[in-house]
Biotite code that builds the C-alpha atoms (Angstrom):
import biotite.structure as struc

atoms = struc.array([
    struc.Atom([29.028, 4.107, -0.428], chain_id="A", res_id=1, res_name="UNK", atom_name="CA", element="C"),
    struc.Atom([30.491, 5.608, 2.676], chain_id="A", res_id=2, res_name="UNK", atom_name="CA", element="C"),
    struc.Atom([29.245, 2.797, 4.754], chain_id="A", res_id=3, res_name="UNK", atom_name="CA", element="C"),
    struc.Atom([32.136, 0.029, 4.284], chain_id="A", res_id=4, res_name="UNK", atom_name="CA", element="C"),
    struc.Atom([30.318, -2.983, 5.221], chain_id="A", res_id=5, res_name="UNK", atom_name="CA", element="C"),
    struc.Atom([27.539, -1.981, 2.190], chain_id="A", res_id=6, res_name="UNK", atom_name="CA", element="C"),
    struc.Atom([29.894, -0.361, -0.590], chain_id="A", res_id=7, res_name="UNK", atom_name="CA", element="C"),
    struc.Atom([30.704, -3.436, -1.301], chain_id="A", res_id=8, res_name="UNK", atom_name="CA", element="C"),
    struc.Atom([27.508, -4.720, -2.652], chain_id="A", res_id=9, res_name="UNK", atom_name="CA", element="C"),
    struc.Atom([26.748, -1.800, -4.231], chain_id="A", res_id=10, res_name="UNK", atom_name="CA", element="C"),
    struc.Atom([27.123, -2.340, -8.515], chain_id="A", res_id=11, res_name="UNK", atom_name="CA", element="C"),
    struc.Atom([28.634, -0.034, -10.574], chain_id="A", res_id=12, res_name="UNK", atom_name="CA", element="C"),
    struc.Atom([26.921, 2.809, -11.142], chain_id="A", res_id=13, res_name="UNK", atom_name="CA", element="C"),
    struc.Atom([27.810, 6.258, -13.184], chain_id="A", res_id=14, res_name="UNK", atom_name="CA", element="C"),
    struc.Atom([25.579, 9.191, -14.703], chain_id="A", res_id=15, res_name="UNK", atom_name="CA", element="C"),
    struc.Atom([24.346, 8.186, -17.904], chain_id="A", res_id=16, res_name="UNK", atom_name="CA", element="C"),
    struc.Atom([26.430, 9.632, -20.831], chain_id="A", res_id=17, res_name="UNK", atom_name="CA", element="C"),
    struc.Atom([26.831, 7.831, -24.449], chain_id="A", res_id=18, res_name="UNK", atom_name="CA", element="C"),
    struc.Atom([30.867, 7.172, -23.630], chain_id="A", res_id=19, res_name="UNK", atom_name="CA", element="C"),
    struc.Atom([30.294, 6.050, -20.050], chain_id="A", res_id=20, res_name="UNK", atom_name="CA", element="C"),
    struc.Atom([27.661, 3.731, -21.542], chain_id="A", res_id=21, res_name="UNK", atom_name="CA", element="C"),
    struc.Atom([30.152, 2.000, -24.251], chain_id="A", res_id=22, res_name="UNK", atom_name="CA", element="C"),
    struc.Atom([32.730, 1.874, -21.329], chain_id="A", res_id=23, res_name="UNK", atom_name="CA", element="C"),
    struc.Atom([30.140, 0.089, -19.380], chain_id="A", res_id=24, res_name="UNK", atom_name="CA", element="C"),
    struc.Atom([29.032, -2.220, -21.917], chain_id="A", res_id=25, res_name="UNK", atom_name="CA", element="C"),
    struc.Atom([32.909, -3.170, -22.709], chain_id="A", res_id=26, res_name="UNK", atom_name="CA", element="C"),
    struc.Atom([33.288, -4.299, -18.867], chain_id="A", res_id=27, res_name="UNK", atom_name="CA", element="C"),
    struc.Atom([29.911, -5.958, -18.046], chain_id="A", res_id=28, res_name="UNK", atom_name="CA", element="C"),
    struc.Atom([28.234, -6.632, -21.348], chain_id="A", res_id=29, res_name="UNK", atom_name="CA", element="C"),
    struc.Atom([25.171, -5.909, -20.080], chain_id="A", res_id=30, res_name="UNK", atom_name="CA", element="C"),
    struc.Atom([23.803, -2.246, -17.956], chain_id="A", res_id=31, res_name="UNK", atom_name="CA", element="C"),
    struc.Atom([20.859, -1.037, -16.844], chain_id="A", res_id=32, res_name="UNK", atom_name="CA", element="C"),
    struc.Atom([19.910, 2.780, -17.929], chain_id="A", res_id=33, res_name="UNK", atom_name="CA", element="C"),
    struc.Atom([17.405, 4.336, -15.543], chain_id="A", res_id=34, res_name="UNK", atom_name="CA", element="C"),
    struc.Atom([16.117, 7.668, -14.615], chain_id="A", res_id=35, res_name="UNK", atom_name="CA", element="C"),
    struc.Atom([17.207, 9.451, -11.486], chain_id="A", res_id=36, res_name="UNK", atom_name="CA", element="C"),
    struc.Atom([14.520, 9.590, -9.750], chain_id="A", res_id=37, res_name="UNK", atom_name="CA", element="C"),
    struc.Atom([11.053, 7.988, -10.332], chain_id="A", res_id=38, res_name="UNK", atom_name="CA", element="C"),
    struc.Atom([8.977, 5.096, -9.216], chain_id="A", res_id=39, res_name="UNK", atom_name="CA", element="C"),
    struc.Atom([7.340, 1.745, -10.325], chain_id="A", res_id=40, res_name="UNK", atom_name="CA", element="C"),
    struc.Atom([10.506, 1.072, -12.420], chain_id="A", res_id=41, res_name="UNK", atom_name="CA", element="C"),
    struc.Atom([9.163, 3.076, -15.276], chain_id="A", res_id=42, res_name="UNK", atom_name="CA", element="C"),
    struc.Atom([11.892, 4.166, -18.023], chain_id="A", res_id=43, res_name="UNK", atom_name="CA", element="C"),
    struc.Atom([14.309, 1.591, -16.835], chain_id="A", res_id=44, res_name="UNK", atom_name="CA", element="C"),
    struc.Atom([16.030, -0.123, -20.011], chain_id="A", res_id=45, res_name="UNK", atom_name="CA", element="C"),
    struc.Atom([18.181, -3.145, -20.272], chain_id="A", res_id=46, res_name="UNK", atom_name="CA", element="C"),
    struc.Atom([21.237, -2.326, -22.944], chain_id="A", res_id=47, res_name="UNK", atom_name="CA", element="C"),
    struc.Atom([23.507, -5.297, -23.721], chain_id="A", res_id=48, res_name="UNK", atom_name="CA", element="C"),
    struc.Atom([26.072, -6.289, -26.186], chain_id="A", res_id=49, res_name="UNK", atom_name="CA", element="C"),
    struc.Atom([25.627, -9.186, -27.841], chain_id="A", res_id=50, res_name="UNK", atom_name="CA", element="C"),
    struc.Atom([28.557, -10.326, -30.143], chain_id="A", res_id=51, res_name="UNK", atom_name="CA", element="C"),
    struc.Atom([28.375, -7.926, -32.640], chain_id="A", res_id=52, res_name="UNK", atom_name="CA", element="C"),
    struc.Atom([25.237, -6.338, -31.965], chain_id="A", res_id=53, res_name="UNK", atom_name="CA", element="C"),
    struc.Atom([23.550, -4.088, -29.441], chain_id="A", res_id=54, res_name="UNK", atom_name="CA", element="C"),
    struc.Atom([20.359, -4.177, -27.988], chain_id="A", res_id=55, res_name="UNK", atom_name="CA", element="C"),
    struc.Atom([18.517, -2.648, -25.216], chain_id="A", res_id=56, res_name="UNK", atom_name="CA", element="C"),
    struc.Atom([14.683, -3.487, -23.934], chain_id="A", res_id=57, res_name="UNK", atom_name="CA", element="C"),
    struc.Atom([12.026, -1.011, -22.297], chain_id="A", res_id=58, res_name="UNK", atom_name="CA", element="C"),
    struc.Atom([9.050, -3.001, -22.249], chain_id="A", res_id=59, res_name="UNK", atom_name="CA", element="C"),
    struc.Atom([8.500, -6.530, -23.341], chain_id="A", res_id=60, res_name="UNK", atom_name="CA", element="C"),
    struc.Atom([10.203, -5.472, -26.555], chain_id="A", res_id=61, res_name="UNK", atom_name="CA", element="C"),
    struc.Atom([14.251, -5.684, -27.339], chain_id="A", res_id=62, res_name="UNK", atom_name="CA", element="C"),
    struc.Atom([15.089, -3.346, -29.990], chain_id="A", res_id=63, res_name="UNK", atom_name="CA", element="C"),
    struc.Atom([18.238, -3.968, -32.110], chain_id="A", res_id=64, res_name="UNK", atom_name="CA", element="C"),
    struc.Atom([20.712, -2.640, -33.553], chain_id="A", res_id=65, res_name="UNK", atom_name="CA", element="C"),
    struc.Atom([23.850, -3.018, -35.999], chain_id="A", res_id=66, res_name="UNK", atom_name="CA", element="C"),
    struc.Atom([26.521, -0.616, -34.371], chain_id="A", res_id=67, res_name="UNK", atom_name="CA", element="C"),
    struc.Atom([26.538, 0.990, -31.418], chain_id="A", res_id=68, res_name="UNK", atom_name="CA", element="C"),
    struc.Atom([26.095, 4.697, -32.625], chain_id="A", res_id=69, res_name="UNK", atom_name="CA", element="C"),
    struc.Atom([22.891, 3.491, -34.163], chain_id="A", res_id=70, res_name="UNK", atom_name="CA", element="C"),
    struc.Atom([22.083, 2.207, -30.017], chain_id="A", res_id=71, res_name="UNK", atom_name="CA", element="C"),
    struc.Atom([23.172, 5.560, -28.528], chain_id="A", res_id=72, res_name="UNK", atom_name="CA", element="C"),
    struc.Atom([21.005, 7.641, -31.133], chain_id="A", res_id=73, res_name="UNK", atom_name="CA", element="C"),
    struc.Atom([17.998, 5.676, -29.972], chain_id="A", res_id=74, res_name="UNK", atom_name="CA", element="C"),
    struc.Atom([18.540, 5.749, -26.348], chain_id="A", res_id=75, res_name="UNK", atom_name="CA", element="C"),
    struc.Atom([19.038, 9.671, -26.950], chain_id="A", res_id=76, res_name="UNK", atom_name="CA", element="C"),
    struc.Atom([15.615, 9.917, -27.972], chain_id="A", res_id=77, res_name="UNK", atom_name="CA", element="C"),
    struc.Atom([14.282, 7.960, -24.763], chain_id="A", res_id=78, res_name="UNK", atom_name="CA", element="C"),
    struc.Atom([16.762, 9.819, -22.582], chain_id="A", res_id=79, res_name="UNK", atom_name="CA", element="C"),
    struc.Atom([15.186, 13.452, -24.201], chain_id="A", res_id=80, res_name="UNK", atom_name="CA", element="C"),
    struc.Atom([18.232, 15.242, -21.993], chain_id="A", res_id=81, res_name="UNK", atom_name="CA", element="C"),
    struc.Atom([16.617, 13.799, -18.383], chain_id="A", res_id=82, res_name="UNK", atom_name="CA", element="C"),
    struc.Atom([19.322, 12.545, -15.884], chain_id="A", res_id=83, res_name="UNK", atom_name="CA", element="C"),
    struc.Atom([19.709, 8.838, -16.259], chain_id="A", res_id=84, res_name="UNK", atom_name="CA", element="C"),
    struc.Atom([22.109, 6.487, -14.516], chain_id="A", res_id=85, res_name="UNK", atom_name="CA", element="C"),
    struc.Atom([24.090, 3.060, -15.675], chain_id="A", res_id=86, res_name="UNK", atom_name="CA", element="C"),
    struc.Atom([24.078, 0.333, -13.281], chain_id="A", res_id=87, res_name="UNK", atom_name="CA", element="C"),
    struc.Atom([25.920, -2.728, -13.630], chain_id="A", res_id=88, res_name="UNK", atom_name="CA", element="C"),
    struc.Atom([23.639, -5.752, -14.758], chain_id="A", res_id=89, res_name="UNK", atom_name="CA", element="C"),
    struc.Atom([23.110, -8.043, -12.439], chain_id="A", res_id=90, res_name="UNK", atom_name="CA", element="C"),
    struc.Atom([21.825, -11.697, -13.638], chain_id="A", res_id=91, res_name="UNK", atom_name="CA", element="C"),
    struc.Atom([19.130, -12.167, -10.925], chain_id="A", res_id=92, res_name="UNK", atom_name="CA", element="C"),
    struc.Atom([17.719, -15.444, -9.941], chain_id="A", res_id=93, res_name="UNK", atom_name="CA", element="C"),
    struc.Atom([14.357, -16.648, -11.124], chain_id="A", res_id=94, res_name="UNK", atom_name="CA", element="C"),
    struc.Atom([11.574, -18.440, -10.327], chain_id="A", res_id=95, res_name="UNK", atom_name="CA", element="C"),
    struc.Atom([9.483, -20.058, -12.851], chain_id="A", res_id=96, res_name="UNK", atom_name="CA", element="C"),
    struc.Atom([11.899, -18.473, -15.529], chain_id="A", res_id=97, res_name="UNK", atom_name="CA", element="C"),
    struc.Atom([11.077, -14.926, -14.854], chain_id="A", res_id=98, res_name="UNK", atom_name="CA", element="C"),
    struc.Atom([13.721, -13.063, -12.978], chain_id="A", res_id=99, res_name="UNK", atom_name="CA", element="C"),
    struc.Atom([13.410, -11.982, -8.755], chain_id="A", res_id=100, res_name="UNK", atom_name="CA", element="C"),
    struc.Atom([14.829, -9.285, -6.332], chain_id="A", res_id=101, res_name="UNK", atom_name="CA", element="C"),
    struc.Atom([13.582, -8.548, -2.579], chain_id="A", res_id=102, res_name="UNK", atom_name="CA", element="C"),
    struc.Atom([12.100, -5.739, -1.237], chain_id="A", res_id=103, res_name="UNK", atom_name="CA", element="C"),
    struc.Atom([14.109, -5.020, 2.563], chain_id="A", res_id=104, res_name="UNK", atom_name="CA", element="C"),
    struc.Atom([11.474, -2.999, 4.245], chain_id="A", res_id=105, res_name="UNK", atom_name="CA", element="C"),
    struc.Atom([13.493, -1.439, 7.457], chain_id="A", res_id=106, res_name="UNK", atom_name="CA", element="C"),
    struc.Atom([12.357, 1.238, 9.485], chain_id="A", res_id=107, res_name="UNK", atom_name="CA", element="C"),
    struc.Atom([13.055, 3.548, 12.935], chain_id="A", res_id=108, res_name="UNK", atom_name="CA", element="C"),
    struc.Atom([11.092, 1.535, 15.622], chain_id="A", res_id=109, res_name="UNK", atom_name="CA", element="C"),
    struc.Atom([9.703, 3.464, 18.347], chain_id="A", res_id=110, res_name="UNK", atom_name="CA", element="C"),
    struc.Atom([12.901, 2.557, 20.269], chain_id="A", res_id=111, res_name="UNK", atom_name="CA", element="C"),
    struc.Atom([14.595, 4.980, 17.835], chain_id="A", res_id=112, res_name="UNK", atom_name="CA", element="C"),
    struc.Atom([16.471, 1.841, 16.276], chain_id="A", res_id=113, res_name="UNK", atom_name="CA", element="C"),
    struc.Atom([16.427, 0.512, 12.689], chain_id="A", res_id=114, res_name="UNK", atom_name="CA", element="C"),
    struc.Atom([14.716, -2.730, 12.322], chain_id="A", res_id=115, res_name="UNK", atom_name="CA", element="C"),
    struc.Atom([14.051, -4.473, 9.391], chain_id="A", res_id=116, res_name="UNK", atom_name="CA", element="C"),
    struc.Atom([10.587, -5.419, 9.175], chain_id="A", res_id=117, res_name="UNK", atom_name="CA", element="C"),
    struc.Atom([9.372, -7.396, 6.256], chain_id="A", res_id=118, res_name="UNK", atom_name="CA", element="C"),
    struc.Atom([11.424, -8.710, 3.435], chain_id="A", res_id=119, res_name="UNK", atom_name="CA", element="C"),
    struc.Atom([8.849, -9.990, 0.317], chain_id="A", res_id=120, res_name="UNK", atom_name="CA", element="C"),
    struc.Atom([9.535, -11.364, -3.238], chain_id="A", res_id=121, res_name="UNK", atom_name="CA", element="C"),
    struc.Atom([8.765, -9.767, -6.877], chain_id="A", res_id=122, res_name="UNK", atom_name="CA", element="C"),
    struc.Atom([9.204, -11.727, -9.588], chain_id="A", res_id=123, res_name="UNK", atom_name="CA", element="C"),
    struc.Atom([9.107, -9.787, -12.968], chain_id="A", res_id=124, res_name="UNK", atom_name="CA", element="C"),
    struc.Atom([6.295, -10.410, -15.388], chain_id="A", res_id=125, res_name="UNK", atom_name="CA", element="C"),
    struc.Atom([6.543, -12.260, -18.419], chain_id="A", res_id=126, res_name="UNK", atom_name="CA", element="C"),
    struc.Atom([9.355, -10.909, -20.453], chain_id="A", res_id=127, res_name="UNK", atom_name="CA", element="C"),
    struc.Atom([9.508, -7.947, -18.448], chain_id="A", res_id=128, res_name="UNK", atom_name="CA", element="C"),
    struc.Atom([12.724, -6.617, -17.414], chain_id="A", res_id=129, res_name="UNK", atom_name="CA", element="C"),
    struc.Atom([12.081, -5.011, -13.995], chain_id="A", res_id=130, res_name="UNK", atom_name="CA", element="C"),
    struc.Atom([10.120, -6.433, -11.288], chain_id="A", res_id=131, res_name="UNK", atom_name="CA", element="C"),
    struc.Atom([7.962, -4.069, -9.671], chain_id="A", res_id=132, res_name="UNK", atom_name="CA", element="C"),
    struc.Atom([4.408, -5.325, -8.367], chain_id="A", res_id=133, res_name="UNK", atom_name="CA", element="C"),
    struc.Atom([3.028, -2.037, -9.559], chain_id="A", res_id=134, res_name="UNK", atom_name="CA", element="C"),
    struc.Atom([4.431, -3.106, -13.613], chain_id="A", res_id=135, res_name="UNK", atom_name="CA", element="C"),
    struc.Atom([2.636, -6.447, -13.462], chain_id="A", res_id=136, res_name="UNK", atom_name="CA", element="C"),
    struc.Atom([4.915, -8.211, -11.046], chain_id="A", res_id=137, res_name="UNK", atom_name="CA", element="C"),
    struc.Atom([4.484, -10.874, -8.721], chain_id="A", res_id=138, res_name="UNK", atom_name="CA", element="C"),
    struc.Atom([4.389, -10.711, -4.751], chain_id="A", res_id=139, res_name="UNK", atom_name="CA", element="C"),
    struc.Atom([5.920, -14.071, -3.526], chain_id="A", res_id=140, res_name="UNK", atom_name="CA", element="C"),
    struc.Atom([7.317, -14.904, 0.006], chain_id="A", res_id=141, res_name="UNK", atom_name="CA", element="C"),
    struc.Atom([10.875, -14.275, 0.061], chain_id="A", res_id=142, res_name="UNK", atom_name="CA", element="C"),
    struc.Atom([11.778, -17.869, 1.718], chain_id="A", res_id=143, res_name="UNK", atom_name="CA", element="C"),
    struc.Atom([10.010, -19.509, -1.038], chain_id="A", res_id=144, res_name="UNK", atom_name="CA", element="C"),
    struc.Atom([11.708, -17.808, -3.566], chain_id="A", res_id=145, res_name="UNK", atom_name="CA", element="C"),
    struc.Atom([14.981, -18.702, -2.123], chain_id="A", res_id=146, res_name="UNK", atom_name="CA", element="C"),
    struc.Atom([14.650, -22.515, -1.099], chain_id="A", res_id=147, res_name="UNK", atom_name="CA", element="C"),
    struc.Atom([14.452, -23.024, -4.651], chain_id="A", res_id=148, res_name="UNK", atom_name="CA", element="C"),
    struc.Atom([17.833, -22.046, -4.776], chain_id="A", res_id=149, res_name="UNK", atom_name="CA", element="C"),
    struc.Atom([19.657, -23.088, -1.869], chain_id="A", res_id=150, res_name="UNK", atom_name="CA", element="C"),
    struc.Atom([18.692, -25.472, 1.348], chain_id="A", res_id=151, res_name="UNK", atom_name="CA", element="C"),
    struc.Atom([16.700, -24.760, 4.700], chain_id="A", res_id=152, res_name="UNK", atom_name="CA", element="C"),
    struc.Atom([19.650, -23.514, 6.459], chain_id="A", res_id=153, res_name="UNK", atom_name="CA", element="C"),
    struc.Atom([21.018, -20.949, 3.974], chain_id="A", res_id=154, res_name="UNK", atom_name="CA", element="C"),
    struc.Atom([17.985, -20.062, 3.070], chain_id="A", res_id=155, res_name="UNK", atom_name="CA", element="C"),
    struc.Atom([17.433, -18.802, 6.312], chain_id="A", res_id=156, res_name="UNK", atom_name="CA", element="C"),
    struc.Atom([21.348, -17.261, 7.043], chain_id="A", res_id=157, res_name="UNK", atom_name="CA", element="C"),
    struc.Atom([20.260, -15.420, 3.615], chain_id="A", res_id=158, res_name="UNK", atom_name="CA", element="C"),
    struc.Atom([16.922, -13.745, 4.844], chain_id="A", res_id=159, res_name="UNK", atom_name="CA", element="C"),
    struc.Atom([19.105, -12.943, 8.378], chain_id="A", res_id=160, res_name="UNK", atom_name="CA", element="C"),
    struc.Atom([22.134, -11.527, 6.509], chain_id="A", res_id=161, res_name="UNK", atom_name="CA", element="C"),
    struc.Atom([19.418, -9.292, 4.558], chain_id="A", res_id=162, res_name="UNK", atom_name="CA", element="C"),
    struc.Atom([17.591, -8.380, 7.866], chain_id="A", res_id=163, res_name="UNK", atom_name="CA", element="C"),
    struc.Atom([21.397, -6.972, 8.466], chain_id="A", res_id=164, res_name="UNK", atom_name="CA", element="C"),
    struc.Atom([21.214, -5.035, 5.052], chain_id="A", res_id=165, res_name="UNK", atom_name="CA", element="C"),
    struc.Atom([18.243, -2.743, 5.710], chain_id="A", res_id=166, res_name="UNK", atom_name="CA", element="C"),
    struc.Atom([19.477, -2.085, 9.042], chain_id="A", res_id=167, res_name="UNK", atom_name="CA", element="C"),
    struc.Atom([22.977, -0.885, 8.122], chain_id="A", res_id=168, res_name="UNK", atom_name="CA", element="C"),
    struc.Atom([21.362, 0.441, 5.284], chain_id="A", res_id=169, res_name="UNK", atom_name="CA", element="C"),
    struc.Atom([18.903, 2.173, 6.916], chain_id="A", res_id=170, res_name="UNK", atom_name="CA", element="C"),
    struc.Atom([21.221, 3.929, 9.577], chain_id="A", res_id=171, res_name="UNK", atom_name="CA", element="C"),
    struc.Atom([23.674, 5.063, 6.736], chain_id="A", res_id=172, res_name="UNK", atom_name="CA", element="C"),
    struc.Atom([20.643, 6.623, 4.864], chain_id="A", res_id=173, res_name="UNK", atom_name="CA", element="C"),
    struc.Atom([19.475, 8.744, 8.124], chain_id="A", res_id=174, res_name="UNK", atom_name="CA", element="C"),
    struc.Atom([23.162, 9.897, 9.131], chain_id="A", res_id=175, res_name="UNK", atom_name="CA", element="C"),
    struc.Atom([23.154, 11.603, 5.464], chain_id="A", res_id=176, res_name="UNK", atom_name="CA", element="C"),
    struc.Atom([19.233, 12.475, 5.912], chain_id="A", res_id=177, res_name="UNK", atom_name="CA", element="C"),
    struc.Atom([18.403, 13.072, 9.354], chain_id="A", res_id=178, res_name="UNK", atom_name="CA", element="C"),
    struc.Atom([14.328, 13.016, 8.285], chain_id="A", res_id=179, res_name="UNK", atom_name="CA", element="C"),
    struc.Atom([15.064, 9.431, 6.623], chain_id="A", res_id=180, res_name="UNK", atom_name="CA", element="C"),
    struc.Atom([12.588, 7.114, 9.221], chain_id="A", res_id=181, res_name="UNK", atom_name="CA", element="C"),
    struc.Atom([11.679, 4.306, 6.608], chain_id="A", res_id=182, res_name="UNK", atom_name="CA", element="C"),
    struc.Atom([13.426, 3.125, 3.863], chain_id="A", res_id=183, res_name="UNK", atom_name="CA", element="C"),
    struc.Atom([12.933, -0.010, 0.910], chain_id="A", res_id=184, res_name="UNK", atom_name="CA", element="C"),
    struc.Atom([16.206, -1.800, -0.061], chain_id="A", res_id=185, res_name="UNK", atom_name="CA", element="C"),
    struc.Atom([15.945, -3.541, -3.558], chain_id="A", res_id=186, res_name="UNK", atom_name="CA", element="C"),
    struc.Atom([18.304, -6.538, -3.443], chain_id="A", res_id=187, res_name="UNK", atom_name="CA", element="C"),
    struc.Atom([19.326, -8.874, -6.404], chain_id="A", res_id=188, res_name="UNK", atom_name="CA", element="C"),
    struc.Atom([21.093, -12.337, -5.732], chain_id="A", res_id=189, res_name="UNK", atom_name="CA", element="C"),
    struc.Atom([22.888, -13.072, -9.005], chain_id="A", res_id=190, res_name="UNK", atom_name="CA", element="C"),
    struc.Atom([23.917, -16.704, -9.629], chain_id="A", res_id=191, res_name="UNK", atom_name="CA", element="C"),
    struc.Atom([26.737, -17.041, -7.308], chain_id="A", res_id=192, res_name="UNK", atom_name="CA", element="C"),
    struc.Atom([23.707, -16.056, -4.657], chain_id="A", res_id=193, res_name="UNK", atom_name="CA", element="C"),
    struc.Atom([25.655, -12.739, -4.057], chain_id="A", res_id=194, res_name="UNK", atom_name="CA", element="C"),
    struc.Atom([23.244, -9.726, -3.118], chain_id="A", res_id=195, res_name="UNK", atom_name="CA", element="C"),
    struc.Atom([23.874, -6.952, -4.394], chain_id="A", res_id=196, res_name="UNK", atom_name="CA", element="C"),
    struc.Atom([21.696, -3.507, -3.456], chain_id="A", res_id=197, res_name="UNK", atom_name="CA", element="C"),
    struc.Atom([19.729, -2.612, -6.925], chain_id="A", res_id=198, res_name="UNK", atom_name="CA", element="C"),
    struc.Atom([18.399, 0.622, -5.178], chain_id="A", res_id=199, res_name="UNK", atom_name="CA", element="C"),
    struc.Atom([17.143, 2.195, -2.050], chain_id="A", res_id=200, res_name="UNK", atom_name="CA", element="C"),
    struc.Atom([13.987, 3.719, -2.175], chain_id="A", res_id=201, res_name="UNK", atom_name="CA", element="C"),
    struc.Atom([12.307, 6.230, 0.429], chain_id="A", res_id=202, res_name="UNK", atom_name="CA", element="C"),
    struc.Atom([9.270, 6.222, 0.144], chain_id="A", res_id=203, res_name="UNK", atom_name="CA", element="C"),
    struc.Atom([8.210, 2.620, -0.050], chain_id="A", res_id=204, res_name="UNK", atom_name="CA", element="C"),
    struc.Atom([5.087, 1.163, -0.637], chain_id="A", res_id=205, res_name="UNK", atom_name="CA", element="C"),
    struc.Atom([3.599, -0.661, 2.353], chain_id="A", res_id=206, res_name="UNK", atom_name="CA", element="C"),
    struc.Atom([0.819, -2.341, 1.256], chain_id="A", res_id=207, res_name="UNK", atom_name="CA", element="C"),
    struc.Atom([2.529, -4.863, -0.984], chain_id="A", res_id=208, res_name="UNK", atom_name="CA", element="C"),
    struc.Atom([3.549, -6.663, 2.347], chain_id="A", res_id=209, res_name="UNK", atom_name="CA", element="C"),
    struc.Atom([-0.402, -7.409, 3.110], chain_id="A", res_id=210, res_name="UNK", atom_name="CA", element="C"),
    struc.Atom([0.019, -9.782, 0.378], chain_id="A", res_id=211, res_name="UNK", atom_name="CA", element="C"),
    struc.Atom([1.974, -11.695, 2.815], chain_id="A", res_id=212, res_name="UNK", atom_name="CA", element="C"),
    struc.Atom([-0.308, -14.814, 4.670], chain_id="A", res_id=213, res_name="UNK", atom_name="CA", element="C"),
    struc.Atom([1.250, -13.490, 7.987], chain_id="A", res_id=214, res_name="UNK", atom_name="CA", element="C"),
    struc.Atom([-0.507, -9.963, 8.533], chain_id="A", res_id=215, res_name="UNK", atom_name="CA", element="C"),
    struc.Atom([1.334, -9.328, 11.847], chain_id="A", res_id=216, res_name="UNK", atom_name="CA", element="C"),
    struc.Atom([4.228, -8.116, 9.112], chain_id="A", res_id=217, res_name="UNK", atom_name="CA", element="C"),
    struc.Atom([1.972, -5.271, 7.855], chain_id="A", res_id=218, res_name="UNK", atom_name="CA", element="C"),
    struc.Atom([0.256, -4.561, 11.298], chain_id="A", res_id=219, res_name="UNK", atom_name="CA", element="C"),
    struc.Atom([3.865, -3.898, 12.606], chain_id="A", res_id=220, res_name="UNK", atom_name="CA", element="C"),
    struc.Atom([5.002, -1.890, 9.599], chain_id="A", res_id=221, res_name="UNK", atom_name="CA", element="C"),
    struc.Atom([1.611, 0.524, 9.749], chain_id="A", res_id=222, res_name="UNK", atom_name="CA", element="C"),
    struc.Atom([2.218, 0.840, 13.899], chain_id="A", res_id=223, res_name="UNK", atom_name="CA", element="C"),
    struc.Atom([5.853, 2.191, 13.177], chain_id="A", res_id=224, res_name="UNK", atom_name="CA", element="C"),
    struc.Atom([4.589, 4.448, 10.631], chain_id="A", res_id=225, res_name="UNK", atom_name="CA", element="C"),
    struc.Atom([1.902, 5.734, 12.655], chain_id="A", res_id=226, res_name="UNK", atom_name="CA", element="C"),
    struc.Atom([4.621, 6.115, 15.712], chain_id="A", res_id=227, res_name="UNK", atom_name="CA", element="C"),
    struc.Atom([6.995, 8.559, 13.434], chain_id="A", res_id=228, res_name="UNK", atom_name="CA", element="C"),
    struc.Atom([3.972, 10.129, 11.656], chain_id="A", res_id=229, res_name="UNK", atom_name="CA", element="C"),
    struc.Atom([3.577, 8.474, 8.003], chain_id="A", res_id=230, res_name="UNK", atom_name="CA", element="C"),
    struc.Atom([0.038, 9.034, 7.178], chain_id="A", res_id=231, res_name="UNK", atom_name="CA", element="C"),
])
């Protein structure tokens, strides 16, 4: 948020109470609720308003429900006083009808420079509402997920303008935390193709980018890890 270039395409995002969630719902009609901290995208929730009624998923399952006290009395239950967050919904792309982000892998080269050094797709699982390879996901090249959205040239601007992401994104994430070396941006294009950072996570996984058919990607990644001492 500090880093002006990036604020920007950062969503909304507020601690996870039951009136910031109905003041949330009013302005984007549909939020994600997620814990914290935590991996794999477990206990992330969809919660939308539709017309008159309110639903929210966790799972392949919606659940819903009549009146939005009877929504926030559920979610209570699932929330069991943890620290959540709401996030802006963002309507991502998809491929094949099942929804997409990118995972920006950047990291602190032995030059002591961020460099962004693999970018791969993960397209959600049928009638799942988060992506993650390790919730039944799909690794797909990031350029094929794109050209089905946009031409040869801008699909390439796109994967150079995200290259630009995890680097900025990367140097604003060590000058808070000066042991930061690696870090994996989660980026959603919505319909307008407008990224927008989901979340940064720092401790990525790694191997997911050996499911690339180039393995000079995940030869690179490992040899920067093993430079700043990732075992």
């Amino acid at each position: 948020m500090r880093s002006k270039p990036l604020r920007r395409l950062i969503p909304e995002t507020v601690r996870y109470d039951r009136a910031r969630l109905i003041k949330m719902l009013n302005r984007y009609a549909m939020v994600y609720v997620k814990p914290e901290t935590g991996t794999h995208g477990k206990g992330v929730m969809r919660v939308a308003q539709d017309g008159r009624n309110y639903r929210y998923q966790l799972g392949k399952q919606p659940r819903v429900f009549r009146s939005y006290g009877d929504l926030a009395n559920d979610l209570a239950k699932r929330v069991k006083g943890r620290r959540y967050l709401i996030q802006r919904g963002i309507h991502l792309l998809k491929h094949n009808g099942r929804a997409f982000d990118l995972r920006v892998m950047a990291q602190l080269n032995p030059s002591k420079k961020w460099e962004t050094t693999g970018i791969i797709g993960r397209v959600a699982a049928p009638r799942k509402i988060v992506t993650n390879y390790h919730d039944g996901g799909t690794l797909v090249q990031a350029r094929r997920l794109l050209s089905g959205h946009m031409g040869k040239s801008a699909t390439s601007s796109t994967i150079r303008r995200l290259e630009g992401v995890g680097v900025l994104a990367g140097q604003a994430m060590r000058n808070r935390y000066s042991g930061i070396t690696e870090i994996g941006v989660d980026i959603g294009l919505d319909r307008s193709l407008t990224p927008w950072i989901i979340e940064v996570n720092t401790s990525p996984d790694p191997y997911i980018f050996r499911k690339l058919p180039d393995p000079s990607v995940f030869r690179k990644i490992r040899r920067y890890q093993q430079a700043y001492g990732r075992k």
